[in-house]
LOTOR-966818 format. One record per residue (C-alpha): residue number from 1; y, x, z. Coordinates in steps of 0.1 Angstrom, whole numbers, always signed. Example, Ala and Ser with C-alpha at 12.3 -4.5 7.8 and 13.67 -1.06 7.14 Angstrom:
<pts>
  resi     c2     c1     c3
     1    -45   +123    +78
     2    -11   +137    +71
</pts>
This chain:
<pts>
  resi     c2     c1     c3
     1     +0   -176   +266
     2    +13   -150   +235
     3    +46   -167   +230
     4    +48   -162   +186
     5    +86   -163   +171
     6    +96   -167   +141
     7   +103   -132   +131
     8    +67   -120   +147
     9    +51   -147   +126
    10    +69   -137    +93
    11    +63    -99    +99
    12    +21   -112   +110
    13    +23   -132    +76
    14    +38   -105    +54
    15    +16    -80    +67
    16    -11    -97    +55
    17     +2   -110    +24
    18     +4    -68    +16
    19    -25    -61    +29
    20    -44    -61     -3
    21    -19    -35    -19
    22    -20    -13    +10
    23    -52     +8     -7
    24    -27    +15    -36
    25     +9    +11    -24
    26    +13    +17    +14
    27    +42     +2    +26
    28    +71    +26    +32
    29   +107    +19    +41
    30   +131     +3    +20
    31   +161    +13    +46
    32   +173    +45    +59
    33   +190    +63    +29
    34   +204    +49     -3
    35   +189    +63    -33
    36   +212    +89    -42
    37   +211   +104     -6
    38   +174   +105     -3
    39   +164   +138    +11
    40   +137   +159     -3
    41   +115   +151    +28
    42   +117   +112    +24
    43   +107   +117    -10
    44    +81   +139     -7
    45    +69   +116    +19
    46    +70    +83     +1
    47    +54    +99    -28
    48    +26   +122    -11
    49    +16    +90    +12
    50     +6    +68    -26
    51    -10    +97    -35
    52    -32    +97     -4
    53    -37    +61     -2
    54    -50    +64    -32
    55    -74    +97    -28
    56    -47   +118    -42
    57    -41   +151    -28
    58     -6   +157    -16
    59    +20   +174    -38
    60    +51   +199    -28
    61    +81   +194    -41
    62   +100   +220    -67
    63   +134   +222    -67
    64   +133   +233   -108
    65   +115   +202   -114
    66   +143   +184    -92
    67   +169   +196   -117
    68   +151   +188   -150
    69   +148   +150   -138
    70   +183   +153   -119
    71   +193   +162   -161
    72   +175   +133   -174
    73   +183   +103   -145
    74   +222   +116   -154
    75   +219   +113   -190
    76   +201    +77   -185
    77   +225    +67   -165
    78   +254    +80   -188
    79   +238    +64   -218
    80   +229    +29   -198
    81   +192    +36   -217
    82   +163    +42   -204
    83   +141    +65   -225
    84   +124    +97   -218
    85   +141   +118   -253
    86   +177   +111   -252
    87   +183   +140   -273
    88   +168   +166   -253
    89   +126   +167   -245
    90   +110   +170   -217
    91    +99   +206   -224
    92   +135   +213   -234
    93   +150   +202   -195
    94   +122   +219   -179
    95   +127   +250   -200
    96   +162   +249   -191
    97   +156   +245   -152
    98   +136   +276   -156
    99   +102   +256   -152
   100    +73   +270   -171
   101    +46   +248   -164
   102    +23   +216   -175
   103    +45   +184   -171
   104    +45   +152   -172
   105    +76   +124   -166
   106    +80    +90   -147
   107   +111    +73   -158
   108   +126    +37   -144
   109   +157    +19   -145
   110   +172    -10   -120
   111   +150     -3    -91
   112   +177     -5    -60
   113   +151    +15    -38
   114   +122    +42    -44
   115    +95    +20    -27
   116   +100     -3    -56
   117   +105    +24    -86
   118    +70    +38    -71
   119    +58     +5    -74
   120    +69     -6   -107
   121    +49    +36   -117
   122    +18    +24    -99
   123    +19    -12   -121
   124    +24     +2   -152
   125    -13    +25   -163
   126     +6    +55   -179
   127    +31    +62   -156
   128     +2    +54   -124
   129    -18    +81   -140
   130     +9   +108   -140
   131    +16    +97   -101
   132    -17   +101    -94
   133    -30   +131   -117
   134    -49   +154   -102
   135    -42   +186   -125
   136     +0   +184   -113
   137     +4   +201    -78
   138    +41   +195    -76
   139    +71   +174    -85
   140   +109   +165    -88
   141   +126   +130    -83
   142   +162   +123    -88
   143   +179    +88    -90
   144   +215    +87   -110
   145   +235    +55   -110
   146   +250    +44   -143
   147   +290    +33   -148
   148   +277     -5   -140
   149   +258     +5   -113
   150   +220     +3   -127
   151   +204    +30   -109
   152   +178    +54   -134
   153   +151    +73   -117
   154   +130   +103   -133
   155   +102   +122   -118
   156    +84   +148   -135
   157    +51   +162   -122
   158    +43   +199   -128
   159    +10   +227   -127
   160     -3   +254   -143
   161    -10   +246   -179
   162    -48   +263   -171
   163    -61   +231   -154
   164    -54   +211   -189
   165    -76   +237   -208
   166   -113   +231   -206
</pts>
């Protein structure tokens, strides 16, 4: 007889409260490394694995589009706002970061972890769509935390401006 504790049951029971999201959000790891010492591997990971579960093709990760949102999560998190123009565009940081591309930004605020800042991007249609575009081949993620400790997170997505023409 399959003796069932308490913490098999709860992990049985969650598992299949989640199932229903897993076509859309796979469920990745909320421990291992706080935000601000995620590696570009976990993050490549975590976002490459919603892009599959979702018939996505996988993206690399750029380290110009890195420093572009590394800009922008700082200046959220300086400001304490959340906004994607906080006196310099998106082209502007890009431009800056030496990125010449098609973009397009992801920006969140209060998420403690980057399985929920995905999730609140694959909830909301705009920023789902830029997660999930087909036409970006690469991206940058970068979490800053703000003087009271609200952590922003920017992502920006990147490709050749020819697959927007036509």
């Amino acid at each position: 007889m399959l003796k069932t504790t308490r913490r098999s049951f709860l992990i049985l029971a969650s598992a299949a409260m989640l199932s229903a999201c897993a076509s859309t959000i796979p469920v990745l790891p909320k421990g291992g490394s706080s935000p601000e010492t995620l590696t570009d591997g976990e993050i490549l990971a975590a976002i490459n694995a919603v892009r599959k579960a979702n018939g996505a093709p996988a993206w690399s990760y750029n380290q110009r589009l890195e420093d572009a949102a590394r800009a922008q999560a700082r200046l959220m998190a300086q400001k304490d706002t959340l906004s994607h123009d906080l006196g310099v565009t998106l082209r502007q940081r890009v431009t800056s970061a030496g990125y010449l591309g098609a973009v397009g930004e992801n920006v969140a605020k209060g998420y403690t972890n980057l399985q929920d800042a995905i999730e609140g991007w694959m909830n909301s249609s705009g920023h789902r769509s830029t997660l999930l575009n087909g036409k970006f081949v690469e991206f940058g993620l970068a979490v800053a935390r703000s003087p009271s400790g609200k952590l922003y997170w920017a992502m920006i997505a990147g490709g050749s401006f020819q697959a927007w023409i036509g």
